[in-house]
C-alpha positions in Angstrom: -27.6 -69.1 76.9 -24.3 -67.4 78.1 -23.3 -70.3 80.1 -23.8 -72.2 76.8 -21.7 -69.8 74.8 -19.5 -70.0 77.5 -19.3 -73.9 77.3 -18.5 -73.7 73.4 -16.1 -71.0 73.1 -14.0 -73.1 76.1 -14.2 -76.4 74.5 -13.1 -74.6 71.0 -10.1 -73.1 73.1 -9.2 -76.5 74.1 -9.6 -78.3 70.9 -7.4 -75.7 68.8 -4.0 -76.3 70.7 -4.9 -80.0 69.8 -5.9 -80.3 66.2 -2.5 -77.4 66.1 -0.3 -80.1 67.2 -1.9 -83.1 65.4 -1.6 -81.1 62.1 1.6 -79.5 62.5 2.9 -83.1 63.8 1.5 -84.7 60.5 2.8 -82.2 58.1 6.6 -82.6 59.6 7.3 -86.0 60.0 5.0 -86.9 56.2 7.7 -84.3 54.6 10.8 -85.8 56.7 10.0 -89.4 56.3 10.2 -89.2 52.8 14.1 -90.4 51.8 14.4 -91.9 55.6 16.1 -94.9 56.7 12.6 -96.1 57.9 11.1 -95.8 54.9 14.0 -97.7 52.9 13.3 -100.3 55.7 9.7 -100.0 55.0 10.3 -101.0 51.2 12.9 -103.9 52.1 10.2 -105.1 54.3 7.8 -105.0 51.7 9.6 -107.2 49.2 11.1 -109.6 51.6 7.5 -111.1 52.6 5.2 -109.6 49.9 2.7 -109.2 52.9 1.4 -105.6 52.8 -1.1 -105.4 55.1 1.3 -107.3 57.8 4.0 -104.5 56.9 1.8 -101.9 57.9 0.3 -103.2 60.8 3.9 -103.7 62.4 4.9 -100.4 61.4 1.3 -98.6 62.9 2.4 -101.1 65.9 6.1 -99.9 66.7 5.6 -96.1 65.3 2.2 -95.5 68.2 4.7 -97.1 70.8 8.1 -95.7 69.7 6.4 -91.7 69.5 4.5 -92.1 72.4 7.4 -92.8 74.4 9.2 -89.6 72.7 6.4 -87.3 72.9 5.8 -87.9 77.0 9.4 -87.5 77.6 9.4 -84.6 75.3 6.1 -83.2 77.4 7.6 -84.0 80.5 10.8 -82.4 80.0 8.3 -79.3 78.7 6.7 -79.4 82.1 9.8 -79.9 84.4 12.3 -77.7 82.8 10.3 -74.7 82.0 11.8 -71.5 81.4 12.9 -69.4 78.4 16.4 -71.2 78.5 14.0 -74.2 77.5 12.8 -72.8 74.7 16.0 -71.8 73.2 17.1 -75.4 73.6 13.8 -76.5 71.8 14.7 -74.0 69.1 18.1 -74.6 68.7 16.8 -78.3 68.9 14.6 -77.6 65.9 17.5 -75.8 63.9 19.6 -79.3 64.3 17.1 -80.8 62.8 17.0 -78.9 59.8 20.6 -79.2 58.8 20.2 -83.2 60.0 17.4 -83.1 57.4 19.7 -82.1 54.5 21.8 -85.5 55.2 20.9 -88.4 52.9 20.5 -91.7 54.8 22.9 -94.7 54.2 19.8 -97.1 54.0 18.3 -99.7 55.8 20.4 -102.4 57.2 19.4 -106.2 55.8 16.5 -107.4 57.5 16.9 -111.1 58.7 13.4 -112.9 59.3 11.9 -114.7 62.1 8.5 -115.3 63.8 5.9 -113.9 62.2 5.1 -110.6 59.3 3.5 -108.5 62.1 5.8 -109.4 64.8 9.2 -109.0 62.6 8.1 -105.5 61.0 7.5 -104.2 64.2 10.7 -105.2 65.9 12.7 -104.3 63.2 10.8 -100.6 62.6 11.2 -99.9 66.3 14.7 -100.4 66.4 15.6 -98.7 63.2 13.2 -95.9 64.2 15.1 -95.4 68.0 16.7 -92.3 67.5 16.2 -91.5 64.2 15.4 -88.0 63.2 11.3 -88.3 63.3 11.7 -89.9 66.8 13.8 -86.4 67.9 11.1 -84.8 65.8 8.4 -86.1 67.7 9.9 -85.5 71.3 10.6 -81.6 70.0 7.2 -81.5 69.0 5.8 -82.6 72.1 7.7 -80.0 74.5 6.9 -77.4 71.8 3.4 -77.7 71.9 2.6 -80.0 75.1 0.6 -82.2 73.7 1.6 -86.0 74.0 -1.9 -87.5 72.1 -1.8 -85.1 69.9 1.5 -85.5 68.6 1.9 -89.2 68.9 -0.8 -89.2 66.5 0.0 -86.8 64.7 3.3 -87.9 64.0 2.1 -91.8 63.8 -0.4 -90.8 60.7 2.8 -88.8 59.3 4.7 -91.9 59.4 1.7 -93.9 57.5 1.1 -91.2 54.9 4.9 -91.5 54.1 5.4 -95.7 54.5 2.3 -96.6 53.0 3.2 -95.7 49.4 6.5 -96.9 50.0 5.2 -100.4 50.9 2.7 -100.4 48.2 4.7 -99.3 45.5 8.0 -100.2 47.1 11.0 -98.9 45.0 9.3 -97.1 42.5 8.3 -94.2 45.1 12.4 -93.1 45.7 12.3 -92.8 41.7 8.9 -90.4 41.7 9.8 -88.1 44.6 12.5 -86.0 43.8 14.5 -86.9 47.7 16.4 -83.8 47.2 14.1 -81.4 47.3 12.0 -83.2 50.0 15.2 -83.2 52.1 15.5 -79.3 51.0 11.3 -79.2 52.2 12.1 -80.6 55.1 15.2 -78.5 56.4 12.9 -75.5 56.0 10.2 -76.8 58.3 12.1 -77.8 61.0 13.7 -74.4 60.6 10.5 -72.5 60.5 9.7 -74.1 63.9 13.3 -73.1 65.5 12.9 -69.8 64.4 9.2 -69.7 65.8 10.3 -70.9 69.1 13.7 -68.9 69.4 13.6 -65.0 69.4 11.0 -64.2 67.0 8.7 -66.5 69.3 9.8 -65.1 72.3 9.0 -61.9 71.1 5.5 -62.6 70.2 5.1 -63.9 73.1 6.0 -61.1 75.0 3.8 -58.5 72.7 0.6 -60.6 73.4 1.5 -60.8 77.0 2.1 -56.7 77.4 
């Protein structure tokens, strides 16, 4: 009986860190895809082949590949670095972001088509998506929390809560969703998170530990 107890409370210490990270990942990048340059590519996308589905798939496609590759180098870096000097650079990382959030994008450049839906989306997402702010996002994430699945789904399911509407109801969602205030939204979150990591974190951290 203990040893099942036992066997419970440490698999619910190892699942918390995880579904922490995977909701914490979705939350962000949902809030700072909105108004993106990716998801004004998403749209153009969307009403130059009128394919949907094929839109989404590519995009699913080059987001699992493109944050995967942030959030082990993210983890890694984590891992290697180490240190409270580390931390403040993840902070102070986090803090960019917020005042990167506040900056409307210029748009999507024109999308020229070749090969196939699936095959064109995704080429063209990964490349627009290479350091864009939910790619740093994503790598931040990862050496914040350590957790590369986690976060690379996290922040893929972020990307498809905020590009789905967009290719389904294409311009119409930049008209509904006030960008300003979601830019505003999204400043505050990645400052939350700096702020968490920086002294007030590192001060927590040092209360539980004493």
């Amino acid at each position: 009986m203990v040893r099942a107890a036992s066997a419970v409370k440490q698999k619910v210490g190892t699942l918390l860190p995880f579904l922490e990270a995977l909701g914490l990942s979705t939350l962000v990048v949902t809030v700072a895809e909105i108004g993106d340059k990716t998801q004004l590519l998403a749209i153009v996308l969307a009403a130059r082949f009128r394919a949907p589905w094929l839109v989404l798939a590519g995009i699913l496609a080059a987001t699992l590949v493109n944050h995967a590759l942030a959030a082990v180098v993210g983890a890694a870096a984590a891992e290697l670095l180490g240190g409270a000097w580390f931390r403040w650079a993840v902070g102070l990382g986090f803090l960019l972001m917020a005042g990167w959030a506040l900056v409307p994008d210029q748009g999507a450049t024109e999308v020229k088509s070749r090969g196939s839906v699936f095959w064109t989306s995704t080429f063209a997402f990964f490349l627009v998506e290479m350091g864009d702010k939910t790619q740093v996002a994503t790598a931040l994430l990862a050496a914040k929390h350590q957790q590369v699945i986690s976060v690379t789904l996290g922040t893929t399911l972020g990307m498809m809560l905020a590009n789905a509407p967009a290719v389904w109801l294409g311009e119409r969602i930049t008209r509904l969703v006030p960008l300003r205030w979601v830019r505003v939204g999204a400043a505050a979150l990645f400052a939350a998170l700096g702020l968490l990591v920086l002294p007030f974190g590192l001060a927590l951290e040092g209360a539980s530990a004493s």
